[in-house]
C-alpha positions in Angstrom: 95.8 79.5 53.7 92.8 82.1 54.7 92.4 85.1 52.4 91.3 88.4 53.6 88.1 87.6 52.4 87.7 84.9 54.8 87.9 87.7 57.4 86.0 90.3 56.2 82.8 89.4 57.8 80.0 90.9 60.2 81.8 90.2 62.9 84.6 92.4 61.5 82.5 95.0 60.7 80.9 95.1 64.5 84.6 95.1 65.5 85.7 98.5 63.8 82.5 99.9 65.0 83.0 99.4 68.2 86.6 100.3 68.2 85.6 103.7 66.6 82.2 104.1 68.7 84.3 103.5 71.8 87.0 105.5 70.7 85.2 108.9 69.9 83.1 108.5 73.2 85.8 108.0 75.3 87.7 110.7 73.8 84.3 113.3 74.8 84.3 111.9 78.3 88.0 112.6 78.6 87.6 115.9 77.3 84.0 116.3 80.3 86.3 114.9 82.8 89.6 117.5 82.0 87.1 120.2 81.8 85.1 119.5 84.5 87.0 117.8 87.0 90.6 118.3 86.7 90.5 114.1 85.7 92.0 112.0 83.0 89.4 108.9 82.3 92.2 107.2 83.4 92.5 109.1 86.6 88.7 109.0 86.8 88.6 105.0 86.7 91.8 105.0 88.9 89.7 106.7 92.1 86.8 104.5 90.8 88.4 101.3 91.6 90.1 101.9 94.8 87.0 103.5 95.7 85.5 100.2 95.3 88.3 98.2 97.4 87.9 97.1 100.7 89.8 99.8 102.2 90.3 102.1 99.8 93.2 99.9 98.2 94.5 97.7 95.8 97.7 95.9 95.3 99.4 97.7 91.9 99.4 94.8 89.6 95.5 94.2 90.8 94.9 98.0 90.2 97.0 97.9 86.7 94.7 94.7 85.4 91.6 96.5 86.4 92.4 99.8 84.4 93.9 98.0 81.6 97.2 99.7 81.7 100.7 97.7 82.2 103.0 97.4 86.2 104.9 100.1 84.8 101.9 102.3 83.5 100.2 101.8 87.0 103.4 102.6 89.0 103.7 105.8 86.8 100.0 106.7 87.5 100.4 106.6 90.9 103.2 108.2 91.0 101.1 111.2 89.3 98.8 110.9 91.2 100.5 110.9 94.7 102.0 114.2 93.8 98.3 115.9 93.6 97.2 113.8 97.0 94.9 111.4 95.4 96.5 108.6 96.2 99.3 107.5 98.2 101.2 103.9 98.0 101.5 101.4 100.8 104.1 98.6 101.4 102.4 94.9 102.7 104.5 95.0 106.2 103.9 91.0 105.9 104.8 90.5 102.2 107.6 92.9 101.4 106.9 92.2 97.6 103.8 93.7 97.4 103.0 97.2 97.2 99.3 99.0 97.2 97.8 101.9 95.9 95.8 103.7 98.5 93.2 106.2 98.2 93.8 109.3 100.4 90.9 111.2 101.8 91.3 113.9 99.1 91.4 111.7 96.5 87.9 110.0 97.7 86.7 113.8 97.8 87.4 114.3 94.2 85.5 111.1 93.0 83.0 112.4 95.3 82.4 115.6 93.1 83.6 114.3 90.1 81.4 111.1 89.9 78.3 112.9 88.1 80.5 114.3 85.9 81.4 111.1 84.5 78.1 109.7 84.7 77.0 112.3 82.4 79.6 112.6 79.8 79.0 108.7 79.6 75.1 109.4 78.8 76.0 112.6 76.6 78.6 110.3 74.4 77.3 107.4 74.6 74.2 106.6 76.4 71.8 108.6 74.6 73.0 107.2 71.3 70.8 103.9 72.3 67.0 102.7 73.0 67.1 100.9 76.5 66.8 97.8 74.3 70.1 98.6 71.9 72.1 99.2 75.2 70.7 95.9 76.5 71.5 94.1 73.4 75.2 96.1 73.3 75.8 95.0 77.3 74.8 91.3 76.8 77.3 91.4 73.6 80.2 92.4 75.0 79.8 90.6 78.1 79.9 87.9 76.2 83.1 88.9 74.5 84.3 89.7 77.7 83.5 86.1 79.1 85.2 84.6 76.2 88.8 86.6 77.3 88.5 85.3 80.9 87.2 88.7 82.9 84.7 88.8 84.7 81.3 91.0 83.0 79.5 94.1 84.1 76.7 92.7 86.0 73.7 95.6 84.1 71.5 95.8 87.7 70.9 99.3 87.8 69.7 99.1 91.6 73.0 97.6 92.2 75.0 100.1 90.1 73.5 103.0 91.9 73.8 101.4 95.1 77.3 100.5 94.6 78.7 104.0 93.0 76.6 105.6 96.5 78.9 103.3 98.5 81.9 103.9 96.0 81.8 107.7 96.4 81.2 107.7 100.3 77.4 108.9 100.4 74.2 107.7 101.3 71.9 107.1 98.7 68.7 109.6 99.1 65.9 107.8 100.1 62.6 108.9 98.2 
């Protein structure tokens, strides 16, 4: 049988720094996002990912497995959020079992304005807490763990980040 010193390894210790790294960062985004734009991370990466849909929607259990909340967490957030007019919910007219969360044109307005915001609490919290080359290192990492539980990675192309959150938010990307 394995004793805990079997465990106790580097691997451990990378684990509970990351738990606690990711832990006090998102907690200082939430708090930029509340104070700044009226958001919840939550609601943040919510409008982020329908934002991203073809459409403007998702079906709920897609949406739920994207923000890494459970059905019933999902249904309650959009619930929420339908009462403020972020997002509104949708019934599949040709598969009755299916249900989508929608983005509503106010709801793409506030990731509109609230999209810098939550670039730059992630660089306050985070982001300038690493060399280019630690946040490399730290991206290639935990893809990798990533990988290994079946998701699919962040793909770190800024061109293709910037272009993307451009097309995400509804705005053509300044051209220099």
């Amino acid at each position: 049988m394995a004793e805990i010193e079997d465990f106790v390894d580097e691997g451990f210790f990378a684990w509970m720094s990351v738990w606690k790294a990711q832990a006090l960062a998102a907690r200082g985004i939430e708090k930029a996002m509340r104070e700044h734009a009226g958001l919840t991370l939550t609601w943040g990466e919510v409008l982020s990912r329908l934002g991203a849909a073809e459409g403007g929607r998702l079906p709920m259990t897609e949406l739920a497995r994207q923000v890494f909340v459970s059905k019933s967490g999902v249904s309650q957030l959009v619930t929420a959020m339908g009462k403020q007019g972020l997002v509104e919910r949708q019934g599949d007219p040709e598969n009755l079992r299916v249900t989508y969360a929608v983005l509503t044109d106010r709801g793409r307005e506030v990731l509109a304005s609230s999209t810098t915001t939550f670039l730059a609490a992630i660089r306050e919290h985070f982001g300038r807490h690493v060399s280019p080359e630690e946040g490399r290192t730290v991206a290639a990492v935990m893809n990798r763990v990533v990988t290994a539980h079946g998701a699919t990675p962040e793909t770190p192309d800024a061109a293709a980040a910037i272009d993307n959150l451009y097309r995400v938010v509804g705005a053509r990307r300044p051209q220099p």
